[in-house]
N, C-alpha and C positions, 0 to 999 in steps of 0.2 A: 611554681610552688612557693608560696610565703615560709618563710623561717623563722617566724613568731608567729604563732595563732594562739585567741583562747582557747579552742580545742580540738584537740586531737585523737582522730577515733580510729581504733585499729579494727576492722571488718567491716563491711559495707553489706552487712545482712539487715535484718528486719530491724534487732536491735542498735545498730550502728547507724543507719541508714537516719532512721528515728530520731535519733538523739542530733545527728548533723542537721538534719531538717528544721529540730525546734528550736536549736543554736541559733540557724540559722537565720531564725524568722524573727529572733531578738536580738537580731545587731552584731551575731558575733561572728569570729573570722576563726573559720572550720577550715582543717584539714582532714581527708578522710584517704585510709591507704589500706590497699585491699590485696592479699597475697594470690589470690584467682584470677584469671583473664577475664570476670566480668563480675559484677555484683550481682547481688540478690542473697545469693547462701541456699539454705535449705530452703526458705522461706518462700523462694522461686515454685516451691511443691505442694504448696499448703493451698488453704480455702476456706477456711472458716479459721476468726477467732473466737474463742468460746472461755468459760470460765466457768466458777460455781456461781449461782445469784445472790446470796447472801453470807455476809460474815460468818452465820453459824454453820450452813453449807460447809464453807469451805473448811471450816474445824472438825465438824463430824468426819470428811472423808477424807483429810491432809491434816491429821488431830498434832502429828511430829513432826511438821515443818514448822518455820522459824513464824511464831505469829504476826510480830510487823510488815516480816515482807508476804503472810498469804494475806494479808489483810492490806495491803498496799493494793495486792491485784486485783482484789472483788471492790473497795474502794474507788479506786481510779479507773476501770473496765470501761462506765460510759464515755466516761472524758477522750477517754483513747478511738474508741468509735466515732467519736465527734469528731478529732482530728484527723482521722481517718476522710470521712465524710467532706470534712474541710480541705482537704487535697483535691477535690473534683473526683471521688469514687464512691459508687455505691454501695452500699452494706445492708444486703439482704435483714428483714424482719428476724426475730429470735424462732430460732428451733431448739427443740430437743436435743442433748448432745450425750449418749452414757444414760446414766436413767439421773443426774444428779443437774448435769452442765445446760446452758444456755449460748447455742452459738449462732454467731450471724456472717453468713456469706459474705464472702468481696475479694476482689479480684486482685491477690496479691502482688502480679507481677505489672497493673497498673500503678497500684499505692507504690512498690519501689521506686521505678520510672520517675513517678509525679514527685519523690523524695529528693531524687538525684539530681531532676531540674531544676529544682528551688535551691539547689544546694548552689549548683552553679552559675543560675543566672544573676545569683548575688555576689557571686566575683570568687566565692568559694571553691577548694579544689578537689579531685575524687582523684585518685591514682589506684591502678589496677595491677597487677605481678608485682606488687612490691611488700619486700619480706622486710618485716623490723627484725633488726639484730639484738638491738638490748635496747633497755630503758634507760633515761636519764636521769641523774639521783644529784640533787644538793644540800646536805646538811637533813639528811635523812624525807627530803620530800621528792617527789619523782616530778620532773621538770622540761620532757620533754621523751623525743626517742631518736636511735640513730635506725636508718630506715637505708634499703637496697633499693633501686626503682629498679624496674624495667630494662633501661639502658645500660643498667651496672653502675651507675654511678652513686657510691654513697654519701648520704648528707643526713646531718644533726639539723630537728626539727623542735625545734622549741616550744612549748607551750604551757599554759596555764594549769590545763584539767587535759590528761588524760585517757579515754576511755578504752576499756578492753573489750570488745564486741564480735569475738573471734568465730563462738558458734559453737563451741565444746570442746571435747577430747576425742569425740566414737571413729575418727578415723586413724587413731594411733594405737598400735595394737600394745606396746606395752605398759599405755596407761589404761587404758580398758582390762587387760589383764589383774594390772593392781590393784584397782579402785574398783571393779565392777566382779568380774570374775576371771578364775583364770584359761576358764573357755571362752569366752567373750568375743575373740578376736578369730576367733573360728565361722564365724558366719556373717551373712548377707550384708554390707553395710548398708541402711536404711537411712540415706543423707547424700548431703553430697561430701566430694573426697578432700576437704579442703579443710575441714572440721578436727585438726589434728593435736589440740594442745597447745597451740604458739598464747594463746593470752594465758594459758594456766603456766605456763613455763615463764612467763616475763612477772605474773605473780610472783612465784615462788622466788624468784630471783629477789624480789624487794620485802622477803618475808610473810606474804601474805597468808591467809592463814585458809585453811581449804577444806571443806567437809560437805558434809556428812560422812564418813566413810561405807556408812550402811544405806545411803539413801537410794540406792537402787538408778534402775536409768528407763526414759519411756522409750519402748518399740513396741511390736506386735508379735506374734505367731504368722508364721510363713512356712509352706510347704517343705519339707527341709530336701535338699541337694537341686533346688532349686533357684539360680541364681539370678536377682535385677536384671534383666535386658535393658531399661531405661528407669526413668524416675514414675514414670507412670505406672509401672508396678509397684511401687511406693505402697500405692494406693489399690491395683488389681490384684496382689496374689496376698495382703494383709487378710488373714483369719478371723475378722472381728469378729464373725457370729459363733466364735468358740464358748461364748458367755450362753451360751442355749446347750453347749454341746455335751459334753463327757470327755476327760484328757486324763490318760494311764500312761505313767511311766512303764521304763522297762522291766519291772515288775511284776506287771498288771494292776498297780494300786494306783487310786485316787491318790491327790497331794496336795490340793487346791481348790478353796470354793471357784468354780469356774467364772459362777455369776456374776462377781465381782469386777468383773470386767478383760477385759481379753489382754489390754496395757499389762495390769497385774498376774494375770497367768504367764504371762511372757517372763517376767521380771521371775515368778518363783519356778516356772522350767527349766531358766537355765542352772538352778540350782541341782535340778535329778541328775541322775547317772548318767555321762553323755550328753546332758542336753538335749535332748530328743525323746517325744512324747508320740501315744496314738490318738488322735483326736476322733471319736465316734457321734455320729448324728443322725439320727430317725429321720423316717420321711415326714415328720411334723416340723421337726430344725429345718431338711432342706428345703422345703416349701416354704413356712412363713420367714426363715431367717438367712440361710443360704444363695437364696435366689431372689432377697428384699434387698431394699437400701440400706445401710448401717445406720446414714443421716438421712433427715427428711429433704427429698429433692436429688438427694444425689443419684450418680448412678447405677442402678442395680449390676451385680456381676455373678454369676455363677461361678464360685470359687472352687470347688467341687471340680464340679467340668474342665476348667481352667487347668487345673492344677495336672486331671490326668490328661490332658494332652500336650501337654508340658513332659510327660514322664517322670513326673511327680510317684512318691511310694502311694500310689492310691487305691482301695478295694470296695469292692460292694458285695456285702452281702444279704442274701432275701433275708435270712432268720438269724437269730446268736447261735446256732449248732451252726452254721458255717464259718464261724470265727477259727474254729481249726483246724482250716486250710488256712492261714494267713501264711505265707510265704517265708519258709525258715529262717530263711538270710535278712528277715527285717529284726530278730529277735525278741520277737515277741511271745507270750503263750496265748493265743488265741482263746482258748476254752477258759482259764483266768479271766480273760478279761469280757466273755461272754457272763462269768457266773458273777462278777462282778457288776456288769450293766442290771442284772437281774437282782442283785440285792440292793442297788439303788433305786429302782421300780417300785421294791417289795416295802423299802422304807419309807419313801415318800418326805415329810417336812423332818423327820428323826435324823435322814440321811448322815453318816459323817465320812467327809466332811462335807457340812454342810451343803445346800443349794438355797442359797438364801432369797434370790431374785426370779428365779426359774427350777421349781423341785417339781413340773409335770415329766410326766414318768417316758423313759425313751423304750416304747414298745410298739412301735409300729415300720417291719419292716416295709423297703430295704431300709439297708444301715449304709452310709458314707462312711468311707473310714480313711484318714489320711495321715500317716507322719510329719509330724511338724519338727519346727526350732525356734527358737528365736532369732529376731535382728532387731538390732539398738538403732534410735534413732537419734539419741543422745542424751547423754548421763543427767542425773540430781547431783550428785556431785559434783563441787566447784566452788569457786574463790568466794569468801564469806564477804558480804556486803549488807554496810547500815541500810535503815529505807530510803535514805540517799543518794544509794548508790555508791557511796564510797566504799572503798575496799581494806576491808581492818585482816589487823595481826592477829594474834594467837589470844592476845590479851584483852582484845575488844577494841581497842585503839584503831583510829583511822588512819592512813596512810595518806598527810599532804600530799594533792594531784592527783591521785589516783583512782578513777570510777571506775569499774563493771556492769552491763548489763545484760541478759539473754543469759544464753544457752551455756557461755561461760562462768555463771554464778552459780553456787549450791545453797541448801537451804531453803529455799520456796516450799520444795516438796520431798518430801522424805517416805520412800514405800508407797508415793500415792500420786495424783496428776489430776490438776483442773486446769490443762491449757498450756503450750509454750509459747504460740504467738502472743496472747494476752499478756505473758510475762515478759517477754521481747518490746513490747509494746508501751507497758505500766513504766515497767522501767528504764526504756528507751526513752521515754515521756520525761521523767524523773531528773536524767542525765543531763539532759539538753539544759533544763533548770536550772541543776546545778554546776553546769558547766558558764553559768551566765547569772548567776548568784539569787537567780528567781525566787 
């Protein structure tokens, strides 16, 4: 392991991985140290990067993110595919992503791979179980890190540029509690378990300055007391076709245009009572939306089905007069929320609140009916960074040595989402740059 390098990058996820790669392809001498028994990060889960396609895109439906950096990511979006590309991996043509986004398939866990060999076969080093303790400060610039390996042995690691590429906070329950909600940490973690706060923590230690506090964080809708078996439920028991559906709290009231996107109903459920919703869908939802692809190509899952042989809270009913038998101990009032699907029917485009992307009317028994919650896949909030990538104080000032990229930066997106690989990606791009004065 060298004990000067130009940079050194703490998490060897999509973001990190990235930035040591492009380092590395310009000459410079990378360190990269990774608290997990193997790299990749969440990123290992993913399959498409996707984004909005244009500047204004990305304003219209991320209007309260920091404009530099959403403009950074639709900006530099090809350039990243190219580099992608230029690794030796394929990147499916663009699809549809959401009714707004543009994504394009490839094979995440080759592009890491292909990152980590180029990292090493140029003399560069990747170290795995190894926790940094602190960072290193001189004369107010951060200078390096003192770092645990593996074997126990501690040692001060020198370097020029910094990067923090940890992967968020969502496996730390009491900064998910503060920053996001204080139910939060009650349910499913949608990532992997590694994802705990260490880069937001070595921030804050050197003043860094961290927001959004209201930016919300991306996951999904998922069956609720229903828990991961593997990472591929990630992807099989996520609720995306909730955006066709109808979702009553415990209530019986509406709370949320649903259509807006299923990411966003996640984000405003766990705000209800409890966190926990009834999500209702006609046999027109289950058909064309239930039992469809979410992306074009991917593959279809019966999440419905799924869910109840799982033992999931799930019911079917032929008409809305059987909404009251829903089963006591789910707390809900059944015939509420029958008379409610019926004044949504009755309103059509009037509806409130609105359905702005899908207002055909849910009247065609059976009804699917399943209790949801949400799970985080990881927060908007996080350490504030120029389009640089460098990582400023409270005052706007940048912090000598110090970058962030990924999942550990806030600001890109606030209440909204075009993308986290893209941003992992943009920014990981960015880093390598400025870690090599590009």
């Amino acid at each position: 392991m060298q004990n000067a390098v130009d940079l050194l990058v703490i998490g060897a996820g999509m973001a990190g991985l990235t930035a040591a790669a492009r380092a590395t392809e310009r000459g410079a001498r990378v360190a990269v140290v990774e608290k997990g028994g193997e790299i990749g990060g969440s990123a290992r889960f993913a399959g498409y990067a996707w984004t909005a396609p244009t500047r204004q895109v990305m304003a219209e439906i991320n209007p309260h993110g920091d404009e530099d950096l959403r403009n950074a990511v639709v900006d530099d979006f090809a350039a990243g595919l190219d580099w992608i590309r230029g690794r030796g991996v394929e990147c499916a043509d663009g699809v549809p992503v959401l009714r707004y986004g543009i994504g394009h398939a490839f094979d995440t866990n080759q592009y890491l791979d292909a990152c980590a060999r180029e990292i090493k076969a140029a003399g560069n080093s990747i170290h795995t179980g190894a926790q940094v303790l602190e960072l290193l400060t001189e004369d107010g610039a951060v200078v390096g890190a003192t770092v645990r390996f593996d074997d126990g042995e501690i040692r001060e690691i020198r370097a020029r540029r910094v990067l923090l590429a940890t992967g968020g906070f969502q496996a730390n329950a009491e900064l998910v509690e503060r920053h996001l909600h204080p139910l939060a940490s009650r349910f499913p973690l949608r990532s992997n378990p590694n994802s705990d706060g260490g880069g937001l923590t070595l921030a804050e230690s050197v003043d860094a300055a961290v927001g959004f506090d209201d930016a919300g964080f991306y996951g999904h809708l998922i069956p609720s007391g229903m828990p991961f078996r593997d990472s591929g439920d990630y992807v099989g028991i996520s609720l995306y076709y909730s955006e066709h559906a109808l979702l009553f709290n415990l209530d019986g009231k509406r709370f949320v245009d649903e259509t807006q996107g299923d990411h966003l109903t996640a984000m405003a459920l766990m705000e209800q009572p409890e966190a926990r919703g009834l999500l209702v869908a006609d046999e027109r939802v289950y058909r064309d939306w239930i039992c469809g692809s979410y992306v074009e190509g991917a593959v279809a899952i019966d999440k419905y089905t799924e869910a109840s042989k799982r033992g999931g809270r799930c019911g079917l009913a032929e008409t809305l007069e059987e909404f009251e038998y829903l089963p006591e101990e789910w707390g809900y009032d059944g015939a509420t929320i029958a008379d409610e699907i019926r004044r949504v029917n009755a309103s059509g485009q009037k509806v409130v609140p609105p359905r702005e992307y899908d207002f055909a009317p849910l009247d065609r028994g059976p009804y699917y009916i399943i209790e949801t919650t949400p799970a985080v896949t990881f927060p908007f909030v996080g350490i504030r960074i120029g389009a640089d990538t460098s990582v400023l104080r409270a005052d706007g000032t940048a912090i000598p040595g110090l970058l962030a990229a990924g999942s550990d930066t806030g600001g890109v997106y606030r209440r909204a989402y075009a993308g986290g690989l893209a941003t992992a990606l943009v920014f990981g791009l960015r880093a390598g740059d400025a870690a090599t004065g590009a």
